[in-house]
N, C-alpha and C positions, 0 to 999 in steps of 0.2 A: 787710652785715647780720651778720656773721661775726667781726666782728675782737674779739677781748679781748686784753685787756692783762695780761702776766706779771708780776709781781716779784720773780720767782725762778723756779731750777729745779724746787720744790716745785710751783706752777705750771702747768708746762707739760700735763703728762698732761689732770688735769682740765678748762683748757682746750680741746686738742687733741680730748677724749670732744665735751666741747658743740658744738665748731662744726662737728664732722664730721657728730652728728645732726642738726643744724639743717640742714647743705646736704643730707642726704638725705631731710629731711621735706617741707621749701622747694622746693630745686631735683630732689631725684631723683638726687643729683650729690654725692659727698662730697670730689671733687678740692679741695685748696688749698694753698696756698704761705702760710711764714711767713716774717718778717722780722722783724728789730732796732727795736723800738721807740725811741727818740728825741724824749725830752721836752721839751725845746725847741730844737725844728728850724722851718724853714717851710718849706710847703708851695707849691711853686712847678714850674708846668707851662710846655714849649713844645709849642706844634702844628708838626706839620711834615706837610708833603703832598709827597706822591711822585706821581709817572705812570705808575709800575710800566715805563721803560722808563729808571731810572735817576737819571730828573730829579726832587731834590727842593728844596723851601725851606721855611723857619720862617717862623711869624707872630708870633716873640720870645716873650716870658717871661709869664705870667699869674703873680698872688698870687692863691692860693687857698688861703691859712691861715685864715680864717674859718669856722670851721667848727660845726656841732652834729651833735651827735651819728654823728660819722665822715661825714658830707656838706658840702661845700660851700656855702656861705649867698652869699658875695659874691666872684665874680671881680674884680680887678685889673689892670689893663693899662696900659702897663707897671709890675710890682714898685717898688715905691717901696722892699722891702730890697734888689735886684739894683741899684738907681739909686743909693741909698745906700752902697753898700761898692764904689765901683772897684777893678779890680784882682783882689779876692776870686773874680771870677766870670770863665770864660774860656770863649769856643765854639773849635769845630772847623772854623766858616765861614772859610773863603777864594777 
């Protein structure tokens, strides 16, 4: 509900003022983290479930670049960009 987008360091302050009162008037809560925005990236998730005694595994990659308005509209399974680009993409599974 929070996120705005910078163009510059001119930017950031103003910003920074809006989302902080937004999550204090919303949540009660002005905690947040920023990040490098990236204009044409995609949006691509994996689930992974643990047992909390160690043991985990993935359910592979979702496309979740569809988006309005900072949400999600249509999940993906499997990514047709991660199927598209062999090689480009590498896990940690073995």
């Amino acid at each position: 509900m929070g996120l705005q987008i910078c163009n510059g360091s001119s930017e950031i302050e103003d910003a920074f003022r809006s989302v902080e009162a937004r999550g204090a008037t919303l949540f009660k809560n002005t905690s947040m983290f920023m990040e490098k925005y990236v204009a044409k990236s995609r949006h691509v998730e994996v689930q992974v479930f643990g047992n909390g005694l160690g043991g985990a595994v993935h359910f592979g990659e979702r496309e979740c670049s569809i988006q309005r308005r900072h949400q999600k509209v249509v999940e993906e399974c499997p990514s047709p960009f991660v199927e598209g680009r062999p090689g480009e993409c590498t896990t940690g599974a073995g």
